[in-house]
C-alpha positions in Angstrom: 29.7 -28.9 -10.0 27.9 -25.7 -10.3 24.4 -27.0 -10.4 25.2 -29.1 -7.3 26.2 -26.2 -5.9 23.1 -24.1 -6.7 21.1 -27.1 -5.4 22.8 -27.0 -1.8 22.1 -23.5 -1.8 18.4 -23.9 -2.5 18.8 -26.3 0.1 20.0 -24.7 2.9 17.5 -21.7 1.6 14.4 -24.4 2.3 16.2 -25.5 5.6 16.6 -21.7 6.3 12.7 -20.9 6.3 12.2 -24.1 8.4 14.0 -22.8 11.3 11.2 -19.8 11.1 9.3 -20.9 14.1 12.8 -21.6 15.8 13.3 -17.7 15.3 9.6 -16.7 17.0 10.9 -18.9 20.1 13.7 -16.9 20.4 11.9 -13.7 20.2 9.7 -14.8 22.7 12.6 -15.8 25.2 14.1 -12.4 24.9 10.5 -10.8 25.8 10.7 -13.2 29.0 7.7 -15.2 27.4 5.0 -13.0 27.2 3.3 -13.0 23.5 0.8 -10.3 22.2 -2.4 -12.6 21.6 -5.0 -10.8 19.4 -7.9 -10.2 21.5 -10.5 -11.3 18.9 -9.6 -14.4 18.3 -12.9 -16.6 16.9 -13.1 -20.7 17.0 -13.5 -20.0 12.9 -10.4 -18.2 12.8 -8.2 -21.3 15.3 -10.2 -23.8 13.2 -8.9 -21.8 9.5 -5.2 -22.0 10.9 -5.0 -25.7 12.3 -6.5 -26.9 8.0 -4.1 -24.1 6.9 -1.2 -25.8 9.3 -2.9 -29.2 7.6 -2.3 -28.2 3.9 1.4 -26.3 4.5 2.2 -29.8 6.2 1.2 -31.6 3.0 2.8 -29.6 0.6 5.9 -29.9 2.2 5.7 -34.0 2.7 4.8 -33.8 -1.2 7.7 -31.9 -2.2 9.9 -34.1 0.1 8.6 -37.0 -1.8 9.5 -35.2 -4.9 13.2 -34.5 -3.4 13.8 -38.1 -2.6 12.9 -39.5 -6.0 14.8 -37.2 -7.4 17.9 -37.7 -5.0 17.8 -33.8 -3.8 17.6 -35.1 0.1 20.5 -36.4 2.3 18.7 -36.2 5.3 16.1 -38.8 5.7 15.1 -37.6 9.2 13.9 -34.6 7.9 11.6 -36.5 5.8 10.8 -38.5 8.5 10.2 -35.3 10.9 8.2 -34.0 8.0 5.7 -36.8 8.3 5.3 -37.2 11.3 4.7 -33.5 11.7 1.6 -33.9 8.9 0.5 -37.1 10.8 0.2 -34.9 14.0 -1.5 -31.9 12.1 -4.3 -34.3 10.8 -5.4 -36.6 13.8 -5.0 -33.1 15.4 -7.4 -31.6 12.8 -10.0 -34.2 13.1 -9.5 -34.7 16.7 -11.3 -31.5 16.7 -13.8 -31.4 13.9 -15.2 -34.4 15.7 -15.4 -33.4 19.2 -17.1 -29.9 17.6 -19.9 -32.1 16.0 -20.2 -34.1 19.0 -20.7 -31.3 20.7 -22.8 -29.8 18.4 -25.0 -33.2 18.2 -25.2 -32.3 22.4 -26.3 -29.0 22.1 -28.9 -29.9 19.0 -30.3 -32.7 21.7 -30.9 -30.2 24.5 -34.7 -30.3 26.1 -35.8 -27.1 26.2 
């Protein structure tokens, strides 16, 4: 009973840190939506944060995967959610490497 017990905790901890982005929308309604945007922000730097987004998304399906097998997960939505989520952050991620080389193949083709 106690080691079910310590497992729902480090559930609900996991659960917890998901809500994270939950907790900047809220901090962004009390401020009446206006957000402080860095104002050096580089393609390289937007580019860094969607494969970071990419990897974080993995990890997370892979340790869902994990969870299942081992019967730590209840909720198959949030596996589900968690999916779909790294689906998104990968046609998103190559949605955008390719329209950077297409462009880049434009540019390269330019008459000068």
């Amino acid at each position: 009973m106690a080691i079910y017990a310590l497992q729902s905790v480090d559930h609900l901890e996991r659960q917890l840190e998901r809500m994270d982005p939950m907790r900047r929308m809220l901090q962004m309604e009390e401020t009446n939506g206006v957000v402080a945007v860095p104002e050096h922000v580089s393609f390289l730097d937007i580019f860094k944060g969607m494969v970071n987004n990419v990897i974080e998304t993995d990890e997370q399906v892979q340790q869902d995967k994990i969870d299942l097998m081992l019967g730590n997960i209840d909720d198959l939505a949030t596996v589900q959610a968690n999916l779909t989520k790294a689906n998104i952050a990968v046609d998103l991620l190559v949605s955008v490497k390719n329209e950077v080389i297409s462009s880049y193949n434009n540019i390269i083709n330019m008459q000068i």
